[in-house]
N, C-alpha and C positions, 0 to 999 in steps of 0.2 A: 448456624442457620436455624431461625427460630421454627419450633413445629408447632404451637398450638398459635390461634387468634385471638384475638382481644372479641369481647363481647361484640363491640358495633361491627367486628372484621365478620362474624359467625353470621348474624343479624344480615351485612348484604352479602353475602353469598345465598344466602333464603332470598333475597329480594331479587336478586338475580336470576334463581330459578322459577321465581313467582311471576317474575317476568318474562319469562320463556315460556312458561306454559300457558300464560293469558293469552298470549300471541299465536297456538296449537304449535310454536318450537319444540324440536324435539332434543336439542343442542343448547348450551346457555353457551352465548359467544361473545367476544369482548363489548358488543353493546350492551348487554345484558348486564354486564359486570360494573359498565358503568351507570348504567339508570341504576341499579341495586347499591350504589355509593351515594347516592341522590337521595336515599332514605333516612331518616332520621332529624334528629334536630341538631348536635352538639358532636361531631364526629370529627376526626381526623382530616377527611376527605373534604368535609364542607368547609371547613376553617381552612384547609390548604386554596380551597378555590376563593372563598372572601380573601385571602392574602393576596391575592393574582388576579384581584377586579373583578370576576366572575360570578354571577349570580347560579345558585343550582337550578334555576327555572330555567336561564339561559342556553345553558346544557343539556339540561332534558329535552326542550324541544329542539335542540341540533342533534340529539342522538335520535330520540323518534322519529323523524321522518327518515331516516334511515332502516326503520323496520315497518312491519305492516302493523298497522295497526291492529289493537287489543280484541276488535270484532271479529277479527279474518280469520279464516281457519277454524280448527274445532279444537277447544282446548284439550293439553295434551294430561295424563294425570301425575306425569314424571319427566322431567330434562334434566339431564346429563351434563356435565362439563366436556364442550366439543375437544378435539385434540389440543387447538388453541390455546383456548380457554386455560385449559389443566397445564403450557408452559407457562402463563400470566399468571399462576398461583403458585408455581414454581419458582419466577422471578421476584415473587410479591417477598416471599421466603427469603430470598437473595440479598434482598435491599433491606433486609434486617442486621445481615452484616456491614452495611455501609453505615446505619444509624444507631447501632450498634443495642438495639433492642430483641429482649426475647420474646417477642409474641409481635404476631402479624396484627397489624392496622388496617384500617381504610385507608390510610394517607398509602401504606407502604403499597396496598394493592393503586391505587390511583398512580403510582410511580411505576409500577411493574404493566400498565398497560400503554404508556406513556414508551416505554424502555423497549416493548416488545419488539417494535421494528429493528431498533438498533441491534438487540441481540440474536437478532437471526433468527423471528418468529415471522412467517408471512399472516402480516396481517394488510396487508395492500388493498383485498377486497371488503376490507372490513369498515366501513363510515363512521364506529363508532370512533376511532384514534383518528381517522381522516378527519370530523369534524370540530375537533379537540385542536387541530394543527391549523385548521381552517382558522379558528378563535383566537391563534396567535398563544396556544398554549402546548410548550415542548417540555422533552425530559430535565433539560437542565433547567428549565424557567421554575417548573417542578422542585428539581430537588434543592436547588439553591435556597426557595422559601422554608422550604420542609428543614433544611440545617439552621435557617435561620430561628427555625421555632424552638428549638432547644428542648428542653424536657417538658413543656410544657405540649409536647403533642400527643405522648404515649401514656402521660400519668392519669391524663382525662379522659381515656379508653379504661374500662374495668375488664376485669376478666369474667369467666365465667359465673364466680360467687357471689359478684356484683361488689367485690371489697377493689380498692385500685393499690398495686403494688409494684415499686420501685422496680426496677431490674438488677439480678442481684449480679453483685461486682464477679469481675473476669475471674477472681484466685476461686472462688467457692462452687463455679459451673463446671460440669465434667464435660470436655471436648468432645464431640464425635469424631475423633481423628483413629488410624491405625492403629496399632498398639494400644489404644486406652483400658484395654484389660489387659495386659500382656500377662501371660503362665496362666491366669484365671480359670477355671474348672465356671461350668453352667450346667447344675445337677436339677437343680429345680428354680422353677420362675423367682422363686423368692429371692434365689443368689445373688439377683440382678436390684439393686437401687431404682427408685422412680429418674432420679436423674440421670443414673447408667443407662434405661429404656429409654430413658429420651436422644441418649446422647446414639445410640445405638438407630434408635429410627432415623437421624440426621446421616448417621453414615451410611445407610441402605439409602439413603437417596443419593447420596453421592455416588455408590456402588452403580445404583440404577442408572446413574447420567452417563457411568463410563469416566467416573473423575478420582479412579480410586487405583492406586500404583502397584504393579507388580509385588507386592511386599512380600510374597511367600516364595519367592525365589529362589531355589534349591532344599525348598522345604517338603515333608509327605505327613499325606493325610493318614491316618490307618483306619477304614472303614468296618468295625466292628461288631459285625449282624449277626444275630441270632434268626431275627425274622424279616423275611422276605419281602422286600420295597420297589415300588419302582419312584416316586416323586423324592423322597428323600435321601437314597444313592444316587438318583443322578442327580440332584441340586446339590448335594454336598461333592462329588464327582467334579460337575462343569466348576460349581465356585471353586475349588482348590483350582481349577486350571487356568482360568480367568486373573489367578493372582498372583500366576506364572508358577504354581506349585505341580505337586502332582500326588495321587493317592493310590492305596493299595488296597484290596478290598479281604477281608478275612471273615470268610462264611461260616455259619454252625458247622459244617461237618471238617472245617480242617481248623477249628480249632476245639472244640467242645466245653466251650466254657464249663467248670463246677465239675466235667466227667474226668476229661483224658488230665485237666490243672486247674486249680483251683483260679480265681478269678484275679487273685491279689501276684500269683506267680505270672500268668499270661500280663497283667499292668507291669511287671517289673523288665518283661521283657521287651513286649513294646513299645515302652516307653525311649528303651536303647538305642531302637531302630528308626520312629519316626518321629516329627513334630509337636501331632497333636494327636486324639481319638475323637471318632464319633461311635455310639453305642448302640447298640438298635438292640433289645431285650429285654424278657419279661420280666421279671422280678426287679423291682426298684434298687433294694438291697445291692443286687449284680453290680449296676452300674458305682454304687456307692463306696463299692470296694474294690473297683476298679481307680475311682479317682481318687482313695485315699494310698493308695497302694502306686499311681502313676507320679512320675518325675515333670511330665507335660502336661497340656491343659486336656483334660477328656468335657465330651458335650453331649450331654441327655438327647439321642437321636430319636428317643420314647423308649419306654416302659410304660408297663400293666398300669405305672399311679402318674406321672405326667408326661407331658409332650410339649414341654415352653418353647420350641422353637416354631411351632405350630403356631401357638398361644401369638408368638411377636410377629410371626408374617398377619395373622388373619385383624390385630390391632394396625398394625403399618395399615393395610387394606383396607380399613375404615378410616386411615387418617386420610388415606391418597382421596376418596371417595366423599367424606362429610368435612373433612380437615380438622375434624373435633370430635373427640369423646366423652366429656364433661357432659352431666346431663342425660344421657343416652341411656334405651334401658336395651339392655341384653339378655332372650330369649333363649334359651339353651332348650330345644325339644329331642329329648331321650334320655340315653342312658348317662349316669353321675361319673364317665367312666375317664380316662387317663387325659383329654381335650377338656373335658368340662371341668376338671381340675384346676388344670393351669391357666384359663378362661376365668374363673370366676376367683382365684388368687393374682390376676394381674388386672380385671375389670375393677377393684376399686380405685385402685393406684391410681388411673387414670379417669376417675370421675364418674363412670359406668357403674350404673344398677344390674344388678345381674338376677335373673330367674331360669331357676332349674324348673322344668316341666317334665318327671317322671313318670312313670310307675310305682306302684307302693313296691316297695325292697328293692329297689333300682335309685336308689340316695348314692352322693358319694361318701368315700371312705371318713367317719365321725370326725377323725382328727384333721382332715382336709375342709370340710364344712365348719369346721369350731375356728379355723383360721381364718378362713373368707369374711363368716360372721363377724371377726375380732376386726377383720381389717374394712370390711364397711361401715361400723361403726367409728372406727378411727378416722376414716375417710371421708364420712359423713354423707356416703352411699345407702344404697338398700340393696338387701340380701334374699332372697323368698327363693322356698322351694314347695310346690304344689304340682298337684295331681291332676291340674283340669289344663290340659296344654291350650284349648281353644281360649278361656278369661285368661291365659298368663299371655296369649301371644295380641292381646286390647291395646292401642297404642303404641306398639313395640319398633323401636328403630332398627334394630336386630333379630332376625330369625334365622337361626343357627341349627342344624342337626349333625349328626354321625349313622354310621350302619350299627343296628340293633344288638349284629351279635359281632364281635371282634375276635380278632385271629385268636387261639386257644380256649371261644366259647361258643366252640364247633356242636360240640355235644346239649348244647343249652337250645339251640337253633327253635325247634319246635315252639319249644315254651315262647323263647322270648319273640318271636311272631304274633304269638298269642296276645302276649301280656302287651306289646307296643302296637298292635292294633288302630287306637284311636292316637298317635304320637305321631301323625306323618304332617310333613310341611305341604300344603297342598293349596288350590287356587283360595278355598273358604277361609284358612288360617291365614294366608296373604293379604285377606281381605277386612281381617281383623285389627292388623299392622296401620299403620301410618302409611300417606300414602305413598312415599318416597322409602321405605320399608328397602333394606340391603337382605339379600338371602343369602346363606353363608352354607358351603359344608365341607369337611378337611379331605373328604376323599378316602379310598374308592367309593362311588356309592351305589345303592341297588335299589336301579330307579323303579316306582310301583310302591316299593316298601316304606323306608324315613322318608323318600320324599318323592313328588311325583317328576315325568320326567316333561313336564310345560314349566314346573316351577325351577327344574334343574335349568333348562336352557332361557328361562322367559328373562322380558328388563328387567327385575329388580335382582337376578343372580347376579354375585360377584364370586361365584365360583373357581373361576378360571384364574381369576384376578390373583385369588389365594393361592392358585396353584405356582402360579409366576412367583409373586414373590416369596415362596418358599427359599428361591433361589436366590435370591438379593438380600435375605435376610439371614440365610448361612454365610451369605459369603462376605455379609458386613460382618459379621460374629467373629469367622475365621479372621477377617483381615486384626479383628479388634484384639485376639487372645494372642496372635502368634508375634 
């Protein structure tokens, strides 16, 4: 199932919310989706409806009088994909395996609002697919011409870069299916391939629909903490249980990592007893000698230098939300510290600009910065780290923070209150943003402080969002390594 869109797919989803908010919508819902197919000149969507006799003038005015007109209401500064909505971009995805294309189109979304009825999405009260069936136009009428157009539909879609490229054949794509990392260790973001991360988001949405098989059944997890979690023990907890496994939890004081056994002895022995690890500990190294020392797959649950499990839930969560990261600039306000890490080493990959807005000596680790640098350049991204969080957050598709001071920079507290002073996400840095601006933060946070608590709770949070799929995105991992 494809996860990015072809250019003119990105283009009406914008048209769709453009259209929602003209109208003071606060929801983009499947009429929206269809006027926003209606945009352009050379699409997917407009060549499927000239196949089918259909003028796009034709259409717009049977989907418009179905909404209120563009005067009514007070325009709103942000719409949402309604619940609907968001299963029609879901199906759009779907019918990429029927045409057997990697990237969403218009045609494929024009078939996926078409399909909704069928697949058990209530769109009943919805006039835009009523007046589409009114017109004498259904899902097979649909897909039939759409098969009929052969490759001539998806190569005329560009991507992102504006270059148009083939879809690359079935031997050279990595599956998002179970097992596709089986024994694999995930110590840092980088272990992962662009096409592993992809193939990995497909299977968290699978996870997420509940289409993903008990595969750890009679397997254990061994939960390996040093420091003390609540999202991350039980999102790695529930996913093991979810896939019919089960875990065991091994706290600092009954095992003492480095004190009572050194780290490489404790991996030799765990490794006997369970499945797989998850690591939760400060020193990176720990972890690093854990899984060279382990017989099973061990997984960076965080350390002091990264957090990539973080890193792929809070990308998922941009994809469920804009469906695209290509493009995008990413906002990081505060500390260079073990999130902003594996942030700004997986935001190239994926087409994301990334800015760190500091403090002076609040950089991250050189060797950490010298590789982001290396790989936005390869990527043919931008990299920036500055001091003024108010000019980095101008623009910004992404406004991201953390808490100041992290667990074992107890003693720093004072200072760094002091020094991140002006570093907080607040209504004015909101306002600096774009205006469909996502606000991000990985949790716990200390609202007043990084960020305020109107900007914690208000529309552009997707806070919550990241907290959720925390949990759909270990349990895609789990399903993939074990």
């Amino acid at each position: 199932m494809a996860i990015q869109f072809t250019r003119n797919g990105r283009k009406s989803m914008l048209w769709a919310q453009v259209e929602a908010m003209r109208r003071g919508d606060v929801y983009v819902e499947p009429e929206h989706l269809l006027l926003g197919l209606l945009h352009g000149e050379d699409t997917g969507a407009l060549r499927l409806l000239d196949r089918l006799n259909l003028a796009a003038s034709q259409v717009r005015e049977a989907v418009s009088v179905t909404l209120r007109p563009e005067s009514a209401g007070t325009r709103v500064s942000s719409s949402q994909l309604s619940p609907v909505a968001k299963k029609i971009v879901e199906q759009a995805r779907r019918e990429t395996e029927l045409t057997g294309d990697d990237y969403v189109g218009t045609d494929h979304l024009m078939l996926a609002i078409l399909k909704a009825g069928e697949n058990g999405i209530d769109t009943r009260d919805s006039g835009g697919p009523m007046a589409l069936t009114l017109m004498g136009l259904t899902y097979d009428r649909a897909a039939t011409a759409a098969r009929q157009s052969g490759e001539e539909r998806i190569e005329s879609e560009t991507l992102g870069d504006g270059q148009s490229r083939p879809a690359p054949s079935n031997s050279s794509r990595v599956s998002g299916r179970p097992g596709f990392l089986k024994g694999r260790c995930l110590i840092s973001i980088n272990d992962l391939s662009l096409e592993e991360v992809r193939a990995l988001f497909e299977l968290t949405r699978e996870v997420k629909m509940g289409r993903v098989p008990d595969c750890a059944r009679n397997k254990t997890l061994a939960l390996l903490f040093e420091k003390p979690s609540l999202r991350t023990r039980a999102t790695f907890a529930v996913g093991m249980t979810r896939l019919g496994g089960q875990h065991i939890y091994l706290g600092r004081d009954e095992v003492g990592l480095g004190n009572r056994e050194t780290p490489e002895d404790v991996s030799r022995c765990v490794s006997r007893w369970v499945d797989a690890i998850a690591v939760r500990t400060f020193a990176h190294e720990t972890v690093e000698c854990l899984a060279e020392a382990a017989s099973v797959p061990v997984i960076n649950a965080l350390t002091d230098r990264e957090h990539p499990c973080q890193a792929l839930a809070d990308f998922y969560t941009i994809l469920e939300h804009r469906s695209e990261t290509a493009g995008m600039k990413f906002v990081f306000v505060g500390d260079g510290n073990n999130v902003a890490n594996s942030l700004m080493l997986l935001a190239p990959r994926l087409g994301t600009h990334f800015v760190l807005a500091c403090p002076p000596g609040y950089e991250p680790l050189p060797e950490v910065e010298a590789q982001a640098r290396a790989l936005a350049e390869e990527c043919g991204t931008k990299f920036e780290i500055t001091n003024d969080a108010l000019a980095a957050a101008d623009d910004a598709d992404i406004l991201y923070t953390d808490v100041w001071t992290s667990m074992g920079q107890e003693e720093e507290s004072a200072k760094r209150l002091r020094d991140f002073s002006s570093y907080q996400i607040n209504a004015e840095m909101i306002r600096e943003a774009k205006e469909d601006v996502l606000v991000m933060h990985c949790l716990p946070a200390h609202r007043g402080q990084e960020i305020t608590a109107d900007a914690l709770d208000g529309p552009f949070s997707v806070v919550f969002d990241q907290a959720e799929n925390r949990l759909h995105i270990q349990q895609a991992l789990l399903a993939a390594v074990l």
